[in-house]
N, CA and C atoms as a LAMMPS dump frame, in Angstrom:
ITEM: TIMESTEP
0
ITEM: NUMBER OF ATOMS
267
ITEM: BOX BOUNDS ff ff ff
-5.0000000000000000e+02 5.0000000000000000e+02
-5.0000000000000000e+02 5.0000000000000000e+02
-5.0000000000000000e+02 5.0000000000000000e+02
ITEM: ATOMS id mol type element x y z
1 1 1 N 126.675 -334.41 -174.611
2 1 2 C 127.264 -333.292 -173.881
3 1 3 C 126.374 -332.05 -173.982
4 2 1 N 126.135 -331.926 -175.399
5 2 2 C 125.014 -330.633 -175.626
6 2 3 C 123.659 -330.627 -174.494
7 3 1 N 123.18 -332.067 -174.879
8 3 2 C 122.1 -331.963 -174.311
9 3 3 C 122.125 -331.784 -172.258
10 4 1 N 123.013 -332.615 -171.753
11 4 2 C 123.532 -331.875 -170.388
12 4 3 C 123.381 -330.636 -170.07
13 5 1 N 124.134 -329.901 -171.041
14 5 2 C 124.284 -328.45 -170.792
15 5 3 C 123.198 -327.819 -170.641
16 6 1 N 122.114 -328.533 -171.718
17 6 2 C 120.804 -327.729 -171.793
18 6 3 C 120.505 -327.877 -170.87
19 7 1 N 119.775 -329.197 -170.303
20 7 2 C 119.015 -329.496 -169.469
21 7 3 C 119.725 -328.697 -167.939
22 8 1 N 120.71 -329.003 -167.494
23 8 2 C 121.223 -327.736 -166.527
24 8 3 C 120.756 -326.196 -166.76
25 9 1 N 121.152 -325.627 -167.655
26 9 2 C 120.884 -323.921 -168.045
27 9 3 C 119.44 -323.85 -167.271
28 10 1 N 118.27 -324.861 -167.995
29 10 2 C 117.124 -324.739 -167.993
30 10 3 C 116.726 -324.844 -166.677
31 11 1 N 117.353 -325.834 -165.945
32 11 2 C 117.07 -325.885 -164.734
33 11 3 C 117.57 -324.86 -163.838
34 12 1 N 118.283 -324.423 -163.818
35 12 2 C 118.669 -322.82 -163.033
36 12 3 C 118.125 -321.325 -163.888
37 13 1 N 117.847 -321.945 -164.89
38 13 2 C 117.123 -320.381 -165.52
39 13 3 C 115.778 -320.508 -164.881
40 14 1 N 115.059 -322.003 -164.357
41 14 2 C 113.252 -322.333 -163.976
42 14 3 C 113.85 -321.622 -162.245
43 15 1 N 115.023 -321.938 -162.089
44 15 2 C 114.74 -321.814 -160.633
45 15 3 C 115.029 -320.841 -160.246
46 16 1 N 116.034 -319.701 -160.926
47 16 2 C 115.921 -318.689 -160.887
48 16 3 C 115.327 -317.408 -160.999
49 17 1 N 114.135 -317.776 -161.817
50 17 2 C 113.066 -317.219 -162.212
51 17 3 C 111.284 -317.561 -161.307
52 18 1 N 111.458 -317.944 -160.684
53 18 2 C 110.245 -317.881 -159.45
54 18 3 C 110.009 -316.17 -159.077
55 19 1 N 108.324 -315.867 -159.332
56 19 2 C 108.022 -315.552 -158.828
57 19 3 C 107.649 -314.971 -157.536
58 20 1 N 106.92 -314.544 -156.946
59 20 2 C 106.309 -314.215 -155.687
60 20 3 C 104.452 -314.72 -156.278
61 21 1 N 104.382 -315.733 -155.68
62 21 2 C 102.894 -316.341 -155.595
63 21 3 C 102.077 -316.534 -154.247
64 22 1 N 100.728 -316.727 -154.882
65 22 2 C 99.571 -317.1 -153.647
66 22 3 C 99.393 -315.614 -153.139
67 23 1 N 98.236 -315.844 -152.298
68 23 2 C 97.777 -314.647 -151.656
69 23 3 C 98.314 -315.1 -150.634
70 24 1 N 98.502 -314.475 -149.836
71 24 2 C 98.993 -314.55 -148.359
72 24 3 C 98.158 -313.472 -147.545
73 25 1 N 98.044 -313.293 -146.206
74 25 2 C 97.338 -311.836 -145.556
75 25 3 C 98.345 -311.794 -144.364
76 26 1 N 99.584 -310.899 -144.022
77 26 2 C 100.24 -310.411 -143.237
78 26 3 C 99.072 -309.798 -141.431
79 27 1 N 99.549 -311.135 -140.828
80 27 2 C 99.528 -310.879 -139.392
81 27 3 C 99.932 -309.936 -138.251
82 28 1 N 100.865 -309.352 -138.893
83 28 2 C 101.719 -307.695 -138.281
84 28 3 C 102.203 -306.904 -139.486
85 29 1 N 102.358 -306.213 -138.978
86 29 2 C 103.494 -304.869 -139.817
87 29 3 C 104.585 -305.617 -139.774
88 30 1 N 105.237 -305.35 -140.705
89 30 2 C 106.847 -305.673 -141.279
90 30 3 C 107.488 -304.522 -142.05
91 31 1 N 108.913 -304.531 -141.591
92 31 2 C 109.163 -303.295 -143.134
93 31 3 C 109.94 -304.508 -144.016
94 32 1 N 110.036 -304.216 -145.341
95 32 2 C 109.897 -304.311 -146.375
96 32 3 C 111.467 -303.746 -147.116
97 33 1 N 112.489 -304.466 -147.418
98 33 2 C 113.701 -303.956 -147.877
99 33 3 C 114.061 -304.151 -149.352
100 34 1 N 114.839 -303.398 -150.18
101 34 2 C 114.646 -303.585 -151.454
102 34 3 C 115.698 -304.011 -151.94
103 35 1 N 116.387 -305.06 -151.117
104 35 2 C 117.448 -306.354 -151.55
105 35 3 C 117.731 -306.874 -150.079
106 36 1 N 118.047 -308.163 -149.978
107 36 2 C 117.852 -309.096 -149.058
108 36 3 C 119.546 -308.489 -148.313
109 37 1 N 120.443 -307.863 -149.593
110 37 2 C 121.501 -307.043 -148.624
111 37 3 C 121.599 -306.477 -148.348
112 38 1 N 120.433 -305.545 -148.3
113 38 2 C 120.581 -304.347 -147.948
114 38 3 C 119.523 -303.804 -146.924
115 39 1 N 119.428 -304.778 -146.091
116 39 2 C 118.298 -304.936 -144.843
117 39 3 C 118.563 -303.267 -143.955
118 40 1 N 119.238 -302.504 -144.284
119 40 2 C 119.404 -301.714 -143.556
120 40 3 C 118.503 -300.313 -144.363
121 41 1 N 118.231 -300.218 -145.732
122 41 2 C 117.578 -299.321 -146.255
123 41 3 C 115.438 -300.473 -146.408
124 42 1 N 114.705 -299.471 -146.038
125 42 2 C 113.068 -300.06 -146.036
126 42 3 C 112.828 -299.426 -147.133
127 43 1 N 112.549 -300.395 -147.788
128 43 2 C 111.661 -299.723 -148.885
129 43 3 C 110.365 -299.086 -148.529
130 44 1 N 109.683 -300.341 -147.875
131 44 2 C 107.696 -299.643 -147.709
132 44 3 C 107.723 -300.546 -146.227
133 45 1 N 106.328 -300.5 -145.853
134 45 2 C 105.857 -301.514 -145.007
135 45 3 C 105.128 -302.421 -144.963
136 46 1 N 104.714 -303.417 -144.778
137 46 2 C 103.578 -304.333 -145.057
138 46 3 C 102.514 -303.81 -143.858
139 47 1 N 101.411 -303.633 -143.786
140 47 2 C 100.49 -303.389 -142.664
141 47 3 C 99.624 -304.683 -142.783
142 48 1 N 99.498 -304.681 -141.164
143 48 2 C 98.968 -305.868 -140.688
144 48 3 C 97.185 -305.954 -141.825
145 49 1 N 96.935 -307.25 -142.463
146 49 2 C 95.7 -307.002 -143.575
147 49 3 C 95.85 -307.226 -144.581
148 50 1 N 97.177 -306.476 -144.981
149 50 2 C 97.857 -306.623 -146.339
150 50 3 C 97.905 -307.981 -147.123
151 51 1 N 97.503 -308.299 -148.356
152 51 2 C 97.311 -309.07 -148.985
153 51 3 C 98.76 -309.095 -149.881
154 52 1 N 99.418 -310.047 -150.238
155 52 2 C 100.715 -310.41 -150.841
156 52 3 C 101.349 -311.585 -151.379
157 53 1 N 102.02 -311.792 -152.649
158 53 2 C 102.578 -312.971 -152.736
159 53 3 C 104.043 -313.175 -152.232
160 54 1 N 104.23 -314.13 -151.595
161 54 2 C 105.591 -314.935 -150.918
162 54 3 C 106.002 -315.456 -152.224
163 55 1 N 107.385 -315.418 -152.278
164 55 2 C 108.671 -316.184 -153.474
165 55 3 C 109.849 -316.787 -152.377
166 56 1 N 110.848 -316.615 -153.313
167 56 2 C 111.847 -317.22 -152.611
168 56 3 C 112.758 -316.978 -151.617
169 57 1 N 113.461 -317.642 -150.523
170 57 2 C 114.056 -317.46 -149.76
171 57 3 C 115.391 -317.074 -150.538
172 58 1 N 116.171 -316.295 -149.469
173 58 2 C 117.361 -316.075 -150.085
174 58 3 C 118.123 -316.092 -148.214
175 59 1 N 119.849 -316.505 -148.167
176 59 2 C 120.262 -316.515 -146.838
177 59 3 C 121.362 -315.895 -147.807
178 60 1 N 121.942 -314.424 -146.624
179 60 2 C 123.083 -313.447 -146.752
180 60 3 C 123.145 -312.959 -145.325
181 61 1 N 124.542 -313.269 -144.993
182 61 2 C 125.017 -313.732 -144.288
183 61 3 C 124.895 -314.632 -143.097
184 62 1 N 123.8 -314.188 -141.957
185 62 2 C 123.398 -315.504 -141.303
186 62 3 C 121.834 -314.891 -141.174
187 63 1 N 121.521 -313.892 -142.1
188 63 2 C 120.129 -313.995 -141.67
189 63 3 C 119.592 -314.762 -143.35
190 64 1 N 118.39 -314.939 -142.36
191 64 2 C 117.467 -315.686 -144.317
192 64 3 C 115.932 -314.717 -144.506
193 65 1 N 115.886 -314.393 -145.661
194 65 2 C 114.532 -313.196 -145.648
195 65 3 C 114.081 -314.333 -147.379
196 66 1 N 112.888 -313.426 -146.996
197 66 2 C 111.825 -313.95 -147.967
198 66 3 C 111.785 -313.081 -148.966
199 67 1 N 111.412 -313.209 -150.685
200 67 2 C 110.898 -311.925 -151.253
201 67 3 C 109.316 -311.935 -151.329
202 68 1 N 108.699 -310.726 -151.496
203 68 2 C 107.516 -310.617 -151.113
204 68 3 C 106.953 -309.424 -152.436
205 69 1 N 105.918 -309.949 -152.471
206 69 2 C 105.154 -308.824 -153.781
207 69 3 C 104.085 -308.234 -153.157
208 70 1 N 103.863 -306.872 -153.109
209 70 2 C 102.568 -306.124 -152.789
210 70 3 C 102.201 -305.329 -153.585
211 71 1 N 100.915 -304.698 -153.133
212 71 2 C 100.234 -303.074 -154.333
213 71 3 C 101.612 -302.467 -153.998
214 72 1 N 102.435 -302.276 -152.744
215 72 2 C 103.225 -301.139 -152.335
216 72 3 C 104.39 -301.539 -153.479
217 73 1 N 104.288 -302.74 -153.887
218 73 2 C 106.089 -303.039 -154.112
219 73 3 C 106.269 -304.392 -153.999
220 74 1 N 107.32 -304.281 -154.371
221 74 2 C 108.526 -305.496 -154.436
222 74 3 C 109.504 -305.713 -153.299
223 75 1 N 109.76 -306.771 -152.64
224 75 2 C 111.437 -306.501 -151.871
225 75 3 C 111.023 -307.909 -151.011
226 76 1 N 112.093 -307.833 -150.034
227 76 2 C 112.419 -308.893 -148.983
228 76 3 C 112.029 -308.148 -147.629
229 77 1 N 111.942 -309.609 -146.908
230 77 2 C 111.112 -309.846 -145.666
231 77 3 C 112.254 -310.401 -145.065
232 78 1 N 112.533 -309.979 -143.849
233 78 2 C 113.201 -311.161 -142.925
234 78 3 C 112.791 -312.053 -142.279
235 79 1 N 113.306 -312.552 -142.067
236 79 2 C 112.826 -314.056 -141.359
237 79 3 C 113.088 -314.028 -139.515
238 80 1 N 112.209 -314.07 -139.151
239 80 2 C 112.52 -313.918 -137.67
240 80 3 C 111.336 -314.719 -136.709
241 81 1 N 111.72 -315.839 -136.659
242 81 2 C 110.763 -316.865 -135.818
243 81 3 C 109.512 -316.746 -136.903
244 82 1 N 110.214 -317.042 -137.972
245 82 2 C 108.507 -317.49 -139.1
246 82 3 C 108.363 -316.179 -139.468
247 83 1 N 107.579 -316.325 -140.738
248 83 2 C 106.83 -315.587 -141.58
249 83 3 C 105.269 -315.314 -141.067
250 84 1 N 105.379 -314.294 -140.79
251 84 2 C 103.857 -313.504 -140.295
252 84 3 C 102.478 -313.171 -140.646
253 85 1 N 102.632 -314.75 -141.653
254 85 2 C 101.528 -315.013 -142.88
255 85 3 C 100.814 -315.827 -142.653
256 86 1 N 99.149 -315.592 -143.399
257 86 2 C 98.554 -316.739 -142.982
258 86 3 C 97.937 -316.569 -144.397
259 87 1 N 98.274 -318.306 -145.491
260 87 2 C 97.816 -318.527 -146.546
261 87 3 C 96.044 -318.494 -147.163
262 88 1 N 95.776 -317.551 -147.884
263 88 2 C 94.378 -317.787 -148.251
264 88 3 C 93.786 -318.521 -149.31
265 89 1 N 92.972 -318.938 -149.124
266 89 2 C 92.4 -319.884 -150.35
267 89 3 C 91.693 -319.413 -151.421
């Protein structure tokens, strides 16, 4: 029973804990919100160039946004016909 428990905790503490990884380079401007609920306040902007790591999706209410790491900051991306990224090596 103990060991169940662990192995669960661990597995939602690994998956809850993701990062924002990879370089990415933003294809347009985006603004940039500083909780996936609160799409109505921008934190910063991403400018088209911008170098950034992509993390996890999150869906509240019927939209789904991305979180995103930059020099500017931290926050979420919405999702609107794809992510405006193109992965670098």
């Amino acid at each position: 029973m103990r060991k169940s428990v662990f192995i669960i905790f661990c597995a939602l503490f690994a998956f809850g804990c993701q990062k924002p990884a990879g370089r990415w380079r933003a294809l347009e401007d985006m603004p940039v919100f500083s909780d996936a609920n609160e799409a109505d306040q921008i934190k910063f902007t991403v400018k088209k160039g911008d170098i950034c790591a992509l993390g996890q999706e999150r869906v509240v209410k019927i939209f789904m946004y991305k979180e995103i790491a930059c020099d500017q900051g931290n926050g979420w991306i919405m999702y609107s016909n794809g992510y405006p990224f193109e992965k670098l090596e």
